[in-house]
NUMAR-408617 format. One record per residue (C-alpha): residue in one letter; x, y, z. Coordinates in steps of 0.02 Angstrom, whole numbers, padded with zeros to 5 digits, always signed. Example, Ala and Ser with C-alpha at 12.3 -4.5 7.8 and 13.67 -1.06 7.14 Angstrom:
2
A+00615-00225+00390;S+00684-00053+00357;
//
This chain:
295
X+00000+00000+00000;X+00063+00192-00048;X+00040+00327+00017;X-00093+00377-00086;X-00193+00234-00057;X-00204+00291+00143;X-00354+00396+00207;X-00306+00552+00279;X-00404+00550+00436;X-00279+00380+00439;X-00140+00490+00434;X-00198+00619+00555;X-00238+00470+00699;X-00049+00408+00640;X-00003+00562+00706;X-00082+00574+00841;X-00030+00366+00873;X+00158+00431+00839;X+00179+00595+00976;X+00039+00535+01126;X+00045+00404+01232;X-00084+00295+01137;X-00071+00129+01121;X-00040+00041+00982;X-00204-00058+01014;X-00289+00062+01024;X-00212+00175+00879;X-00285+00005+00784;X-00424-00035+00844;X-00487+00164+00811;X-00431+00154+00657;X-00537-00022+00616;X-00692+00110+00651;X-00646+00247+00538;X-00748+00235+00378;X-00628+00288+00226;X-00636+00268+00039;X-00553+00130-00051;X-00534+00015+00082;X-00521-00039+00252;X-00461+00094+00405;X-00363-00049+00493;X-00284-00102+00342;X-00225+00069+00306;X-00157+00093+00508;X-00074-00075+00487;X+00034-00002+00330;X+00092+00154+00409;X+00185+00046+00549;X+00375+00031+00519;X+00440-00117+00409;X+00639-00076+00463;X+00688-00222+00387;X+00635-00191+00220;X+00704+00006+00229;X+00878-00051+00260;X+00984+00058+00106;X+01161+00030+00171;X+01221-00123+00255;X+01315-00116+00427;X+01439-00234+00363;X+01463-00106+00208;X+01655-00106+00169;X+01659+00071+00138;X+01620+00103+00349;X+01644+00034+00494;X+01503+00056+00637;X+01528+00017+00830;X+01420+00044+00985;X+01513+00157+01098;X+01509+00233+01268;X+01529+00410+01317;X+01517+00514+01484;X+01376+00605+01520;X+01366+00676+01686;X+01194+00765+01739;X+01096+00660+01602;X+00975+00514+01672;X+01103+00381+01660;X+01233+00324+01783;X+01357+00456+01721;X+01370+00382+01539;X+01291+00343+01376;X+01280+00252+01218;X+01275+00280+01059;X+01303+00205+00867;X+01475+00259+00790;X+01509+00252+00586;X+01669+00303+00505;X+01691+00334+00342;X+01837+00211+00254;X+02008+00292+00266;X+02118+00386+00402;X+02027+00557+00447;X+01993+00648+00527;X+01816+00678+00488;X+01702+00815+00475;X+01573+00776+00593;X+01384+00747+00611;X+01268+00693+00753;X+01122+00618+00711;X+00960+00618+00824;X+00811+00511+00834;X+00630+00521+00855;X+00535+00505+00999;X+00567+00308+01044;X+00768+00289+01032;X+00880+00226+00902;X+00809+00126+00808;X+00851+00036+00642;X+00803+00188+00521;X+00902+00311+00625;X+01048+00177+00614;X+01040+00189+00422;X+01048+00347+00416;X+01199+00365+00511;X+01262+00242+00395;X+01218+00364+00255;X+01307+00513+00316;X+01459+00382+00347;X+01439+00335+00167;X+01453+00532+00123;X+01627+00563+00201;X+01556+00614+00389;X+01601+00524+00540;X+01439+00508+00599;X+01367+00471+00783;X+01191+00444+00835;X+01145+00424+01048;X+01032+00312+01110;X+00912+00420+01226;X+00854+00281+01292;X+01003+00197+01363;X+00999+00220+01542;X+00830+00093+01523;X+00919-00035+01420;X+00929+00068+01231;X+00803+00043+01097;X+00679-00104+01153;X+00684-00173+00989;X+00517-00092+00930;X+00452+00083+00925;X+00291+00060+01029;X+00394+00008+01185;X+00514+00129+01127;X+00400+00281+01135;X+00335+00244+01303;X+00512+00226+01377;X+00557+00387+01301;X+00416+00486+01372;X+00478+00406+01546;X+00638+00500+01554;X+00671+00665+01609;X+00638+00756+01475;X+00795+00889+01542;X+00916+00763+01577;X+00885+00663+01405;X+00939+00836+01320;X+01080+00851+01420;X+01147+00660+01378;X+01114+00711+01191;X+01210+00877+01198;X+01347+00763+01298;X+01332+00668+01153;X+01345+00797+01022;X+01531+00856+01108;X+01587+00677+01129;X+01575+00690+00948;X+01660+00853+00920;X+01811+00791+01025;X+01826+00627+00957;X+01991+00579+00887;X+01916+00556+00715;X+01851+00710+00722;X+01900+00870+00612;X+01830+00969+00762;X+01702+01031+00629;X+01526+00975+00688;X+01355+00973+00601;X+01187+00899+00693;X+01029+00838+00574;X+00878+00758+00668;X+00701+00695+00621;X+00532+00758+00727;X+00599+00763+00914;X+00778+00748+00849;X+00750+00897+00744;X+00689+00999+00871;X+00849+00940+00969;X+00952+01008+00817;X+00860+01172+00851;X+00890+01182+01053;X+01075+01121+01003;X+01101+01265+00885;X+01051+01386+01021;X+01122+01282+01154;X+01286+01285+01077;X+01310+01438+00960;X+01485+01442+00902;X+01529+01251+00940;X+01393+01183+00829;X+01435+01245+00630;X+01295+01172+00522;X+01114+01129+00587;X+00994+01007+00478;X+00801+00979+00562;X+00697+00872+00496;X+00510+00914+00530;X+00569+00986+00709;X+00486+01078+00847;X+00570+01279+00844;X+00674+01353+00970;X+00606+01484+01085;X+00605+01641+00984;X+00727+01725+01133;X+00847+01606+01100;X+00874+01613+00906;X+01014+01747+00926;X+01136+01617+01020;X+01119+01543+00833;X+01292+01527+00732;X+01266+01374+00652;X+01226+01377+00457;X+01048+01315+00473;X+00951+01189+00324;X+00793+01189+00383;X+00656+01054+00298;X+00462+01045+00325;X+00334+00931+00234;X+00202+01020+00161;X+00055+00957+00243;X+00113+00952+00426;X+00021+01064+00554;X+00068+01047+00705;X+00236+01068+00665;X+00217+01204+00543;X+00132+01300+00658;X+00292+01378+00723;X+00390+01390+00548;X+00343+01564+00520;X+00387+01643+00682;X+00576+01570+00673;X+00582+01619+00501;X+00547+01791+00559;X+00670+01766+00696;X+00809+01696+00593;X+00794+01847+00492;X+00787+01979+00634;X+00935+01884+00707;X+01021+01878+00538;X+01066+01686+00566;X+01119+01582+00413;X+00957+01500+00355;X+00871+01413+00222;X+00710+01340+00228;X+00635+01208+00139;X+00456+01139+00123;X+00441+00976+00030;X+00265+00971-00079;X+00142+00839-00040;X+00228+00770+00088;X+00169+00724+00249;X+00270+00744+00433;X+00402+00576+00410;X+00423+00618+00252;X+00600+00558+00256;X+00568+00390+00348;X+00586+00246+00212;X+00516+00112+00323;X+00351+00198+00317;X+00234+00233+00176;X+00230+00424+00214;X+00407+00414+00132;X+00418+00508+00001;X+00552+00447-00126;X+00601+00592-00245;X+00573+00727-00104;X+00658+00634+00043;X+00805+00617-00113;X+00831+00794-00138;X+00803+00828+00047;X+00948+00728+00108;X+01062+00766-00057;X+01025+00958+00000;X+01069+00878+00195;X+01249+00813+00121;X+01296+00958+00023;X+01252+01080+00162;X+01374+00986+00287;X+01510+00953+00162;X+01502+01157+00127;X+01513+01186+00304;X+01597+01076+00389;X+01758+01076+00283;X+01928+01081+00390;
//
């Protein structure tokens, strides 16, 4: 099933399925008493869930990286003083221009992986946190994954990522050079980073993310690629007010907004993925790094 096969009001409880604490039960069994055209509403909810298998695009045993779970410190986030997260080189010596990589709302799971992998695959050393590692990392499926998320303290988890982010910066591999990109809650973590870190963070990439407090867009240094889907509400509700603070602020910026595309846009193990816009999307992602995070 494609994405134009799927009901909207489908889409919309998706949504609401993806960033609340419903159940995925429930999300179903709602959607079993939606009447659509063209077909059945449960049929249509049972598409949208992930198929990560399927989505895979670059292999972890890919000769031209090498990936590794590694530790970091992270004092004053919610684990025991340190964290984990998924490291991919690029082939060769380095060092690396750098790029963190943040997920969604339930951990790292296999998409966020692969897209790590990706940015390996471009030249970047790339490193992607695991939020939820102080409970055990990624459960192994986004339901649990999305609860446990919503259990941590929401002020500590950004501090572990931002830990994360200058683990990265500092690593041996690294250039010193470091860009962020992140998809729904990760890209509104790219935005808090940006303001969180002015200077120390040099190229910005969110994904469909949640926008920084407007008082806080003048701590922004970092060249910022910013991408929206077209039909995406809640989210889009705050593009035009940082727009209009980017401007005031005179930060770096571009903006994007994808057409007929839907919030997940980028997320191939979905069918809200949207092939030849999530393509220019992330070839607009590598060239904006590789202009900005040059030695």
């Amino acid at each position: 099933m494609n994405e134009r096969d799927i009901d909207p009001k489908i889409y919309e409880l998706y949504d609401q399925y993806c960033h609340s604490a419903m159940e995925r039960r429930e999300f179903l069994s709602r959607a079993a008493t939606i009447a659509v055209v063209g077909g059945s509403g449960l049929a249509m909810a049972e598409a949208l869930l992930p198929k990560y298998a399927a989505a895979q695009t670059i292999s972890f045993t890919d000769p031209r990286i090498r990936a590794t779970y590694e530790l970091y410190d992270s004092p004053g986030g919610n684990g025991a003083e340190e964290m984990r997260g998924y490291l991919v080189r690029p082939a060769g010596d380095g060092p690396f221009p750098a790029v963190l990589v943040v997920h969604e709302n339930r951990g790292l799971n296999p998409y966020i992986e692969d897209v790590a992998r990706r940015a390996a695959i471009a030249g970047f050393l790339a490193f992607a946190p695991d939020g939820l590692w102080p409970l055990g990392g990624y459960p192994g499926n986004d339901d649990d994954g999305k609860v446990m998320q919503r259990s941590l303290d929401r002020d500590k988890l950004m501090v572990d990522l931002l830990n994360g982010a200058n683990f990265l910066k500092d690593h041996e591999l690294s250039n010193g050079r470091l860009g962020a990109t992140g998809f729904c809650f990760g890209g509104g973590v790219v935005n808090w980073l940006a303001v969180k870190m002015g200077a120390d963070l040099a190229a910005g990439v969110p994904f469909y993310g949640r926008a920084p407090e407007d008082a806080g867009v003048a701590k922004i240094k970092a060249a910022m690629l910013i991408q929206y889907a077209e039909d995406d509400p809640r989210v889009n509700a705050g593009k035009d007010g940082y727009e209009a603070a980017l401007k005031a602020n005179g930060v770096d910026y571009e903006m994007h907004v994808y057409p007929g595309t839907r919030h997940g846009f980028h997320n191939n193990s979905t069918p809200r993925y949207d092939e030849a816009q999530a393509k220019i999307a992330w070839e607009r992602t590598v060239a904006h790094f590789s202009s900005h995070l040059a030695s």
